[in-house]
C-alpha positions in Angstrom: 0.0 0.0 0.0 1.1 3.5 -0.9 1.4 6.3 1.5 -1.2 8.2 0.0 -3.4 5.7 0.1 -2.3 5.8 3.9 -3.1 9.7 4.1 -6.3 9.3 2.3 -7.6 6.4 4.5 -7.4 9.1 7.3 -10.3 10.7 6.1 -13.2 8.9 8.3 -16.1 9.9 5.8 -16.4 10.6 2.0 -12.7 9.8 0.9 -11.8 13.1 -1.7 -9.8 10.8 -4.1 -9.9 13.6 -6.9 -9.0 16.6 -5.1 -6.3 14.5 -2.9 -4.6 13.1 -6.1 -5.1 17.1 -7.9 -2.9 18.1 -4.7 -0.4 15.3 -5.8 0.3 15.9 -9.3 0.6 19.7 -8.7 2.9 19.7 -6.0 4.9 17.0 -8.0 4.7 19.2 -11.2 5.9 22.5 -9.0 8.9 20.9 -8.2 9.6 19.1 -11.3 9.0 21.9 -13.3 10.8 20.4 -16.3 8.6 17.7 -16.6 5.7 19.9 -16.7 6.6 21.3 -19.7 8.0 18.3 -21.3 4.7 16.6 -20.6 2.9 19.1 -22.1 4.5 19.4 -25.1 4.9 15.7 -25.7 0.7 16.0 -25.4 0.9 18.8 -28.0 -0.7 21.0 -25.7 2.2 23.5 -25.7 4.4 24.4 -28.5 8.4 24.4 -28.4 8.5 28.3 -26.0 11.0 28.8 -23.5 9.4 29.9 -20.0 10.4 32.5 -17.6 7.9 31.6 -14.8 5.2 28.5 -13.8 3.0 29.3 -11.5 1.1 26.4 -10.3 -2.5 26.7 -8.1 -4.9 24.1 -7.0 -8.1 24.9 -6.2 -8.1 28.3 -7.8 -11.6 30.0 -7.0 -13.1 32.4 -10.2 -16.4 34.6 -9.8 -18.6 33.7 -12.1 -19.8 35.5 -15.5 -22.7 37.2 -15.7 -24.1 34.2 -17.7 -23.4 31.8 -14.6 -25.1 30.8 -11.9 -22.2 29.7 -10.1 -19.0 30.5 -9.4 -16.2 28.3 -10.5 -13.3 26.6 -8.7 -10.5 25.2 -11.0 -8.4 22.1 -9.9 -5.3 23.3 -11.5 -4.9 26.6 -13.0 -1.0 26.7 -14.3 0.2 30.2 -15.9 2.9 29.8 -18.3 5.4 32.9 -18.7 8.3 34.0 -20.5 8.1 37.8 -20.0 6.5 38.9 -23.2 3.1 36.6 -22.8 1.1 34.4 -20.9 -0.2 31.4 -21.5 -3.2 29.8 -19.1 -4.1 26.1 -19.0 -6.8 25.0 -16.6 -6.9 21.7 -15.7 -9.9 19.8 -14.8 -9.3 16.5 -13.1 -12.0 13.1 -12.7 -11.5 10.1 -11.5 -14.7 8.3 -10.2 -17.3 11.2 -11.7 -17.8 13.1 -14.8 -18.5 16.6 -15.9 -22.2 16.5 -14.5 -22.5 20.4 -13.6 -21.4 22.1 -17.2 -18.2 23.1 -15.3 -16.3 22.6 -18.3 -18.5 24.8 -20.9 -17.9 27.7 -17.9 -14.6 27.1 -17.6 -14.2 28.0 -21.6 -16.2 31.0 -21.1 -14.1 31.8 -18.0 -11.1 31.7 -20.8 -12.3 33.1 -23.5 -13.1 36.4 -21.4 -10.0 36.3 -19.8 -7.5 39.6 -20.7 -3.7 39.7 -21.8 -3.4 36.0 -22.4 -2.0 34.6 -25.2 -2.9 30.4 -25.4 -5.5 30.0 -23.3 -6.0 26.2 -22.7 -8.9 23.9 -21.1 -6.9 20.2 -20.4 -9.4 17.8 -19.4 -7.7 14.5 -17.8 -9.7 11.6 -16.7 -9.3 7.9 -15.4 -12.7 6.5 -17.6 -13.5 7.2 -21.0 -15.9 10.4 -21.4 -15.8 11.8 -24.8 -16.6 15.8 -25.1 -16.4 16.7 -28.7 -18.8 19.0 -28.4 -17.1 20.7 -25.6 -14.1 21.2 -28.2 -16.2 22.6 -30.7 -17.8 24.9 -28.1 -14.3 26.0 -27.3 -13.1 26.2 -31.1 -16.2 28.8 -31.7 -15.6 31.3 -29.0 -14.8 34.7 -29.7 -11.1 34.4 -28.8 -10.6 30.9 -29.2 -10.1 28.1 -26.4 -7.5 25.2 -27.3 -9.4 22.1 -25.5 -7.6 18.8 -25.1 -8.3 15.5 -23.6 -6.0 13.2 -22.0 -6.9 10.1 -19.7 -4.9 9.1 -16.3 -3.1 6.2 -17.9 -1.4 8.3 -20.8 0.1 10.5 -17.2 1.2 7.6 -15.7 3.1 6.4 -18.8 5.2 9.7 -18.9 6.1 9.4 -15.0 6.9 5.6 -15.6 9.3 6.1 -17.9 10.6 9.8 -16.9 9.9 9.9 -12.9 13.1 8.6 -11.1 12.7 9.8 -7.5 11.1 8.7 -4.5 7.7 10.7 -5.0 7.3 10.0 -8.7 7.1 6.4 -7.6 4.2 6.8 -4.5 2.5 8.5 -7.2 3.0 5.4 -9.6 2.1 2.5 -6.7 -1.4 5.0 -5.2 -2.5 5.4 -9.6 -2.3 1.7 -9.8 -4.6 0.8 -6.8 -7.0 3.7 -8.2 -7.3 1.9 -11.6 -5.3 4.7 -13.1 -2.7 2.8 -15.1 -4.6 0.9 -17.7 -2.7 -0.2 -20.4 -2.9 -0.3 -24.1 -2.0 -3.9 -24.7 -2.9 -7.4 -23.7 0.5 -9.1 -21.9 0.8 -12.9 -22.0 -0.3 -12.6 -18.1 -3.6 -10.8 -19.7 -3.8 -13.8 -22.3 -3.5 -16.7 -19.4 -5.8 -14.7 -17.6 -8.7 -14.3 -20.2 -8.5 -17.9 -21.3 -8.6 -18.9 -17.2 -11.2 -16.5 -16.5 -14.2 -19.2 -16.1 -12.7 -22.3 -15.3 -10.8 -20.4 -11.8 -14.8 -18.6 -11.6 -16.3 -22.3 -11.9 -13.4 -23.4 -9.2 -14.2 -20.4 -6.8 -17.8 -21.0 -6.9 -17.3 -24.9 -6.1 -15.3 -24.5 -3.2 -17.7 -21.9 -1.8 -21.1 -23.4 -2.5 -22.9 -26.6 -1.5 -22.5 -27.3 1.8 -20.0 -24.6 2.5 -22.7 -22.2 1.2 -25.6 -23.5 3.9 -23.3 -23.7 6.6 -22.8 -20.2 6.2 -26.4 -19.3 5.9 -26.6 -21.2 9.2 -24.2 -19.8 10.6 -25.1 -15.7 10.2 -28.7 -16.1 8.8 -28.2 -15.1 5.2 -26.0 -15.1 2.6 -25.2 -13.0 -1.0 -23.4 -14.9 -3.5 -24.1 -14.8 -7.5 -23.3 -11.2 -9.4 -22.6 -9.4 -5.8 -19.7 -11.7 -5.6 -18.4 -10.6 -8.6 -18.8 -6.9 -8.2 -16.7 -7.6 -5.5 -14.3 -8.9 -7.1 -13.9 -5.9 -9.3 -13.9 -3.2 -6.9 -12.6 -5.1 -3.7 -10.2 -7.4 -5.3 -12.0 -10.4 -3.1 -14.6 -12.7 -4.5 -17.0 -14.1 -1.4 -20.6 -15.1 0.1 -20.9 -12.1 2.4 -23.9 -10.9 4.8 -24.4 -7.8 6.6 -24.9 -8.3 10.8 -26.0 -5.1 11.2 -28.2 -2.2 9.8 -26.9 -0.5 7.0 -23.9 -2.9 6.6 -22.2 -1.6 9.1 -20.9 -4.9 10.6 -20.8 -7.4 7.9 -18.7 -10.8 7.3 -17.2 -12.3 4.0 -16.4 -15.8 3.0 -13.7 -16.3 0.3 -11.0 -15.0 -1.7 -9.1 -11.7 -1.1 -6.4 -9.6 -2.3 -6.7 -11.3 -6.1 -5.8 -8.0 -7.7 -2.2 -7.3 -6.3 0.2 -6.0 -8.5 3.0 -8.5 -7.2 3.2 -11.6 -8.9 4.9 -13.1 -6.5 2.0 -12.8 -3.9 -0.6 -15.2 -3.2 -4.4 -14.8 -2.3 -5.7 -15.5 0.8 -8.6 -17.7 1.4 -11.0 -17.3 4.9 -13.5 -15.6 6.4 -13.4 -11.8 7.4 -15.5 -9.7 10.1 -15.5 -6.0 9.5 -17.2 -2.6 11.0 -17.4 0.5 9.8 -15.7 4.0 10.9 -19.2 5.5 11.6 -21.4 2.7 13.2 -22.8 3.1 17.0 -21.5 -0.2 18.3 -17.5 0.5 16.5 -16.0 0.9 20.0 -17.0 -2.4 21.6 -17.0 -4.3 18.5 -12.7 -2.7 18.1 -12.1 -3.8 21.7 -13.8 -7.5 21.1 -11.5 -7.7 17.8 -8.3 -6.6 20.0 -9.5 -8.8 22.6 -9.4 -11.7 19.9 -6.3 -10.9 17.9 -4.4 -10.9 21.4 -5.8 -14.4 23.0 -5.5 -16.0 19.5 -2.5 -14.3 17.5 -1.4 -17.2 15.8 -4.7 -18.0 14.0 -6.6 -14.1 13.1 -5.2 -11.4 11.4 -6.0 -7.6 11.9 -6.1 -5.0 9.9 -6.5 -1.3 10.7 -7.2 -2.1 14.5 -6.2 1.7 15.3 -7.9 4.8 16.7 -7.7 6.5 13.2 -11.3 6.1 12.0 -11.5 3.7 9.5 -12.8 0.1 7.8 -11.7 -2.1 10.6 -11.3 -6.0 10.4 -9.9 -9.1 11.3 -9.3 -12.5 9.4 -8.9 -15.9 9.9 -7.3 -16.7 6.8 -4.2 -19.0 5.1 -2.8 -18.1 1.9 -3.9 -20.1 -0.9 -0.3 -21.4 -1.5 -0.8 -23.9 1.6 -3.4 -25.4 -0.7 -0.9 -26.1 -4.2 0.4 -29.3 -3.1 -2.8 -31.0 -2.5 -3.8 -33.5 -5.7 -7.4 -32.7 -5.1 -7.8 -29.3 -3.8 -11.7 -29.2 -3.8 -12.1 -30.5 -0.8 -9.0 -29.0 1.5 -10.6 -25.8 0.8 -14.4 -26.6 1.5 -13.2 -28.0 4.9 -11.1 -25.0 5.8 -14.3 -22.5 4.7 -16.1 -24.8 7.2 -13.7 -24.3 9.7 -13.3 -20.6 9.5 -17.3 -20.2 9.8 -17.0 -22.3 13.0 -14.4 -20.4 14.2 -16.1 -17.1 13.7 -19.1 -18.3 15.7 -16.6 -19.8 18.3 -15.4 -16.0 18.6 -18.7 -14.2 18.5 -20.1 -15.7 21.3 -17.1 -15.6 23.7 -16.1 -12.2 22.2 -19.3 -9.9 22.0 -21.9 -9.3 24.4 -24.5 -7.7 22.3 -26.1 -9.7 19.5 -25.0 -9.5 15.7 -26.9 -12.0 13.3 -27.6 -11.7 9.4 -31.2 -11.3 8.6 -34.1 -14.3 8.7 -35.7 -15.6 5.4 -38.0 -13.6 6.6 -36.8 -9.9 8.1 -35.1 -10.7 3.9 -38.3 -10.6 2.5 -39.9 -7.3 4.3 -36.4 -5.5 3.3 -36.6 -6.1 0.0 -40.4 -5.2 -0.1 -39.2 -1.9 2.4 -36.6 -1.1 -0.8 -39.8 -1.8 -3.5 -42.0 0.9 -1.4 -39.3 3.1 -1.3 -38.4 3.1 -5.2 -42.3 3.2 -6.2 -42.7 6.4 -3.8 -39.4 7.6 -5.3 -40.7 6.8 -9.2 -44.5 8.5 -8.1 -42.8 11.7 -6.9 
């Protein structure tokens, strides 16, 4: 894990990936001045001038025109000088959203009206595909005329991959490719293996967790999510389980499975077990920390924690092995389907030595009346 990804776990609430990783690239680009410039020009945003002075800002606040209703605040406003003229590029940064407020069409009109600049620039740099042609022909058509380009993360992280040599450049690197921001433009052999794999190790996952394993689960916590979920998860959590909530609003929930299957070491193995976690905001956080310390100390050799600390934050503990202690078996089936078994007995072992308040998935039933809670909810939202 990267620092920043350290720093930005400290935030307890809404995690501000975009204007956190804005901060970043500036500060990196104000002292790297050099490769500012030579990024920009190898993006053919900037021509071959020789500057005097960069001036880098982040969050740079503008009044709006009298055509707006808002006011406008620029991730990254960069002024280009070599005593003669100016040149202004704005740079507007997404990573998990898009342009959903016309910020971008203001933005043009904020530099089109702007005085005693010579290239006046709109660079537009995202992680996911989100084409704005018309944006660049809004921009082309303005009085004084706005040059709009549009790069995504991954072309960025190319540059600092092959031109970034210090210590920063490569935090950047590592935090981009746990955001998804270092996508590539060609298949490796890994890539090959992988797509050819893909359903027979999805057939084998869902064997070892089904069945039996499966019920005892249910058994166990009262309910259990397996199907699609289990592979969103694996998407955006890098783990592919059966997982039920214990608590409202998921604030307590426990995972059966795989984890840690998108690592970027090659070298590292997944872990299979089960996982109990609780959220940096829910009521019951304190005594459920104290019963995982509690655990983690009387049984060391057998759970795991993670992020145990008084820093606000996803909390959890595993019993787990890594799915290495598995290779050597000629059927491995049935190794893993007893050790899922044994985890879920473990975890109910815990909970009722551990925790003196009850935590339990939802009945068949209390299932039912949510989902019909949900249906009301959506028709009243629809009728509205």
């Amino acid at each position: 894990m990267s620092l920043f990804t350290n720093l930005l776990n400290l935030h307890s609430a809404n995690k501000p990936l975009e204007d956190f990783f804005t901060e970043i690239v500036a500060y990196f680009f104000s002292i790297h001045q050099d490769l500012l410039i030579a990024w920009l020009q190898q993006n053919l945003i900037i021509g071959d001038k020789s500057y005097s002075r960069i001036t880098i800002t982040t969050q740079k606040e503008h009044q709006g025109l009298e055509s707006h209703t808002a006011d406008s605040r620029f991730d990254i406003l960069i002024e280009l000088s070599n005593g003669l003229d100016t040149d202004v590029i704005i740079i507007e940064s997404k990573i998990g959203s898009t342009d959903g407020n016309n910020a971008l069409k203001r933005y043009v009109e904020i530099l089109s009206s702007l005085p005693n600049v010579n290239q006046r620039i709109l660079l537009y740099i995202t992680r996911n595909y989100d084409p704005q042609e018309e944006i660049k022909t809004f921009a082309s058509k303005q009085k004084t005329t706005v040059n709009f380009h549009q790069l995504r993360w991954y072309q960025f992280y190319s540059f600092l991959d092959k031109h970034g040599s210090d210590t920063l450049a490569q935090e950047i690197l590592t935090f981009m490719r746990s955001n998804q921001m270092a996508g590539k433009n060609q298949f490796s052999s890994i890539d090959l293996l992988t797509m050819m794999n893909f359903n027979k190790t999805l057939n084998f996952m869902q064997a070892t967790l089904s069945e039996e394993v499966e019920a005892e689960f249910k058994n166990a916590f009262g309910r259990v999510t397996s199907g699609s979920p289990s592979i969103t998860q694996w998407r955006h959590h890098s783990r592919y389980i059966i997982y039920t909530g214990l608590s409202d609003g998921w604030n307590l929930w426990c995972g059966l499975g795989y984890f840690y299957l998108n690592s970027d070491d090659l070298t590292s193995y997944p872990y299979i077990g089960i996982c109990l976690e609780v959220s940096p905001t829910f009521k019951n956080r304190p005594k459920i920390i104290k019963a995982m310390q509690n655990i983690v100390n009387d049984k060391p050799e057998i759970w795991t924690p993670c992020g145990l600390t008084v820093t606000p934050d996803w909390s959890s503990i595993f019993y787990r092995k890594t799915l290495q202690e598995f290779l050597s078996y000629e059927d491995q089936l049935c190794p893993i389907k007893e050790f899922f078994i044994e985890a879920i007995k473990e975890l109910e072992i815990v909970r009722e030595k551990y925790f003196d308040f009850p935590w339990k998935g939802l009945s068949a039933g209390e299932m039912i009346q949510e989902d019909m809670e949900c249906a009301d909810n959506l028709q009243q939202t629809l009728s509205n």
